[in-house]
N, C-alpha and C positions, 0 to 999 in steps of 0.2 A: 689549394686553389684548383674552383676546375677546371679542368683541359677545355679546349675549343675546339666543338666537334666539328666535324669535316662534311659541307653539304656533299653526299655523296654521289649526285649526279653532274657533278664536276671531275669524276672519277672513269677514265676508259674503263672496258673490258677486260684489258691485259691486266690493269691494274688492281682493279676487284681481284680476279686469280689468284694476284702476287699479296693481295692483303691476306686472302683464306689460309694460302701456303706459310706464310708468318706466322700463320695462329695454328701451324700443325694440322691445319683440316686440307680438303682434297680442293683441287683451282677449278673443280666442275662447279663448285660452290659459287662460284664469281660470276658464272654463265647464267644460273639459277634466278642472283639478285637481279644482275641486269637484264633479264628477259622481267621481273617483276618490274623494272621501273619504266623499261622506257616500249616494251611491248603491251603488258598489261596496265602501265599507268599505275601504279599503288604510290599510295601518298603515305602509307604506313607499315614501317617492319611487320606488325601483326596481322597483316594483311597476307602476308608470305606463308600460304599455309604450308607448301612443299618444304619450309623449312624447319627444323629442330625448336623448340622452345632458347635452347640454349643458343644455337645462332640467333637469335631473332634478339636474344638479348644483349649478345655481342656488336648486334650491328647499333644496335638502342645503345649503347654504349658510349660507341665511337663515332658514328655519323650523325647528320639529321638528311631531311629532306625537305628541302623549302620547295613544298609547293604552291601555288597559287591559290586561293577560292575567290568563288563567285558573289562580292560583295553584294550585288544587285541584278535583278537581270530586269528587262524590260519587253514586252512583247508589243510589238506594230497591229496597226490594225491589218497591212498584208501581210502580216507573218514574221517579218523579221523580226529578230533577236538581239538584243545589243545587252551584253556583260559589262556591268565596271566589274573590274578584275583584279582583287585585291593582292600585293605581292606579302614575302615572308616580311620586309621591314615594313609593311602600313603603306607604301602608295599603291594608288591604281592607276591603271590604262583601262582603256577600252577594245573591245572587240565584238565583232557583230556576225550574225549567222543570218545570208542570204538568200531565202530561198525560191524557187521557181519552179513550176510543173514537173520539169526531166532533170532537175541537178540542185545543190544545195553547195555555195560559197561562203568560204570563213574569210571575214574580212581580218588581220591580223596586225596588232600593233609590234615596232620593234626598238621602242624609245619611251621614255617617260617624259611625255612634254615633246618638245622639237627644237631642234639646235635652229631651223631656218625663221625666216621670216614673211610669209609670205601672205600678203595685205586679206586676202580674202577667206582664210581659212581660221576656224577658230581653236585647234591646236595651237599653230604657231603663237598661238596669246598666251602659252604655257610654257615656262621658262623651260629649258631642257635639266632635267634631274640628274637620271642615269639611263643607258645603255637598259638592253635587257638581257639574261642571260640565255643562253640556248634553249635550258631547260622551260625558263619560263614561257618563251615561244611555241616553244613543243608544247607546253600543257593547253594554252590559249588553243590549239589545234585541235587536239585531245579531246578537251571540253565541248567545244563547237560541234566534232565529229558523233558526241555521245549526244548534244541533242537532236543531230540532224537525225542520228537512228530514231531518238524516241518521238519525237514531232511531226517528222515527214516518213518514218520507214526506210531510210535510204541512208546508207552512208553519204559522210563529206563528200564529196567531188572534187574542189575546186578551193585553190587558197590564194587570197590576193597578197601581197605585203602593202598594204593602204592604208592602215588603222593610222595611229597616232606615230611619231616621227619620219626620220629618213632613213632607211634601211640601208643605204650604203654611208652613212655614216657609223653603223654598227656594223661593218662587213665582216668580219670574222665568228662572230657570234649569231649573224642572222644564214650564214655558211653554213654552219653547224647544227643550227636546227633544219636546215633543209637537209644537209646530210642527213640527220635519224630519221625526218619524214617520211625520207624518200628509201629510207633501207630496211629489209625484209624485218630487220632486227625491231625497225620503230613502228612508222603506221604504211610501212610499204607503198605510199605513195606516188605515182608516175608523175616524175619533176615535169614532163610538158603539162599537168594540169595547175603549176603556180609560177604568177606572174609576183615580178619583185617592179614595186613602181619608185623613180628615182623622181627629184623634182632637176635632175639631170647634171650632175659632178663627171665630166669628162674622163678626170684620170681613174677615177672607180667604174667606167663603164667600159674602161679598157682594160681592167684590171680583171671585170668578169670576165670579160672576152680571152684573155691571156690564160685563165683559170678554166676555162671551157666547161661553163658550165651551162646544164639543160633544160633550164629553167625560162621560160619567157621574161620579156623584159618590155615594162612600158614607160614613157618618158610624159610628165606633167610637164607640158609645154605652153599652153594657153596663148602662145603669141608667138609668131613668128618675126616681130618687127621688133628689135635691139630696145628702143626707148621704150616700147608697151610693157614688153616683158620685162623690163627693169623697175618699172615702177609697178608693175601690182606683183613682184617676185621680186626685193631689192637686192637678194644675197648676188642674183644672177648675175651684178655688174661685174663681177669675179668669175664667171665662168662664161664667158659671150658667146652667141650663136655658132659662128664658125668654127669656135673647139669641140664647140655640142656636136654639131654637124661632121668634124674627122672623127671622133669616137663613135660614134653611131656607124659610120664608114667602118670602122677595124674592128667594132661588136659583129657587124656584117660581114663582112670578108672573113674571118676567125669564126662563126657558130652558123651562118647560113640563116639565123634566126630572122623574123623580118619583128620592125619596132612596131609596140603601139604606142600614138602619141594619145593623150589623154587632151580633152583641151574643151575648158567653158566660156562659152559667149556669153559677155555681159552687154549690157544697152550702154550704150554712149563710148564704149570700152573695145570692144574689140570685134562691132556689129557692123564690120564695112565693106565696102569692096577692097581696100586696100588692104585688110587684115585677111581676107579670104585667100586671096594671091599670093601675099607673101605663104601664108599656111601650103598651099596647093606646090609653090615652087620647092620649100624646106621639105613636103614629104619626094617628093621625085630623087632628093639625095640618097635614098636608102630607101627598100624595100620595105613598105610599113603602109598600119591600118590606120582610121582615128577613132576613137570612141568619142563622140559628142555628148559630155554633158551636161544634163540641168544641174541648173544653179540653185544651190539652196542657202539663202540667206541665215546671215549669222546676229544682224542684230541692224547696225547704224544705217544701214539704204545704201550707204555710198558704192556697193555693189546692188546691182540688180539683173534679173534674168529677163534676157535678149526677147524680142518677140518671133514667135513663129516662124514669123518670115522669114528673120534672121538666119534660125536654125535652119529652112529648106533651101534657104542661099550658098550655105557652108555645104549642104548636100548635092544641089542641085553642079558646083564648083566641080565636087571632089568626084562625084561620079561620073562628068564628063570629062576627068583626067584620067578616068580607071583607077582612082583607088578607094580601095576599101573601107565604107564608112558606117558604124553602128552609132544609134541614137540609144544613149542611155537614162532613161525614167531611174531619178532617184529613188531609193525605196528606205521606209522607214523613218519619216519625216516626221512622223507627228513623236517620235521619241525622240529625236535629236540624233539618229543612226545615220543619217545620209554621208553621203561624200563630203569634207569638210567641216562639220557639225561635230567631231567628236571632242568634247571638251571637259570630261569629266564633270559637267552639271552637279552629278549624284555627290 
């Protein structure tokens, strides 16, 4: 019977070492593989030129390496990019490469499907599968970062946690690819250029906080008024404003970090004076920006995008409170890339 090889990017460094030393070879041999996997990215022992014939067939042996490929890719008419991203057992997620004049953003999924449910987004219509594994995050990174060199000339920049699921619902495994991101050893990346966006789980935002980590952090909030935000987010009835509001508090007081709230005006939905207010009072809690964005429909109308005015209302609000407000133009709409829209179509 054959043995069940060991995806070997589930493997530390110490341990690679301690596998080489078992086979009577030297533990510099463990440093070797894992700069091959997670600095250089190889998807394949033969790839390992610095290595022996004979080691290469020892690792071919005993490990594999489930990497991911690029089922599909799709290119926007601005440029964007969006991967279905095929894993080792046959599903995909999606991930998207954003780019603009001075930087290039990998939008990243960290779930297969989405455990929440939230009315306006066409994810959440995907039953939740599995988790992702570190590695697989890491590569969705990886990938994106190789086309932003060959497309734009410029390395990555910038990584959101946006794609498909909720990333603190994978906390320990979306941890860990940010740990290799961010270390000389993976793609060396400075943790202030990625945001982890939550759709707002109180005890996991205190949980970052406790963990101090460097990472920005933004909160999909779309409503600041208990009923609104219950019915187009119902998971929220389980986790209501004023918990949102003390974890946001103790993310703050614990990392200094200030929040972004993430938040779409729909027409008839949350295009008021009374929804501006409450939004302008909830950010004075904490230290925090908004990103305003458009809305990109997913299919039945029963969402729709605010008008204009709406949008200079929410601005004209927030900047006569001082704070800090960006307007974000969806990009890559005519693929199904935008905020929201990731649905695995393909």
């Amino acid at each position: 019977m054959q043995k069940e090889k060991k995806d070997i990017r589930s493997m530390s460094k110490e341990q690679l070492r301690e596998f080489f030393v078992s086979q009577q070879d030297k533990a510099f041999r463990g440093n070797q593989v894992y700069e091959w996997l997670w600095t250089k990215g190889a998807h394949n022992f033969e790839d390992m030129s610095n290595l022996s014939k004979e080691t290469r067939v020892l690792l071919q042996e005993n490990f594999v390496i489930n990497h991911i490929e690029v089922d599909n890719m799709q290119v926007s008419s601005d440029g964007t990019v969006k991967n279905a991203v095929k894993l080792h057992d046959g599903l995909i997620v999606e991930s998207v490469l954003i780019p603009t004049k001075t930087r290039t953003t990998a939008c990243v999924s960290s779930q297969v499907g989405c455990s929440l449910d939230c009315e306006f987004c066409a994810t959440a219509r995907l039953k939740r599968m599995r988790n992702l594994n570190p590695d697989e995050i890491y590569d969705q990174v990886l990938t994106i970062d190789k086309q932003s060199r060959a497309n734009h000339n410029m390395p990555l920049s910038n990584i959101v946690f946006m794609g498909m699921g909720e990333p603190l619902m994978n906390y320990n495994n979306v941890q860990k690819a940010i740990d290799k991101i961010t270390s000389p050893e993976g793609l060396a990346m400075s943790p202030k250029r990625i945001t982890v966006s939550t759709s707002g789980l109180p005890k996991m935002i205190k949980k970052l906080a406790d963990d101090q980590v460097k990472f920005k952090l933004a909160v999909s909030l779309h409503s600041a008024i208990e009923e609104t935000r219950n019915k187009i987010m119902p998971f929220t009835k389980n986790f209501p404003l004023p918990e949102l509001r003390e974890s946001l508090q103790y993310w703050y007081s614990k990392t200094k970090s200030r929040v972004t709230f993430e938040y779409v005006i729909w027409k008839d939905i949350n295009d008021n004076k009374q929804s501006i207010d409450a939004l302008v009072k909830f950010c004075k809690y904490v230290p925090s920006k908004v990103n305003l964005i458009e809305y990109n429909p997913i299919d039945d109308g029963e969402f729709q995008q605010a008008s204009e005015k709406s949008t200079q209302d929410y601005i004209d609000a927030l900047e006569a409170n001082k704070i800090a407000v960006v307007v974000r133009r969806s990009r890559g709409k005519d693929i199904d890339a935008a905020c929201g829209q990731l649905a695995n179509k393909s």
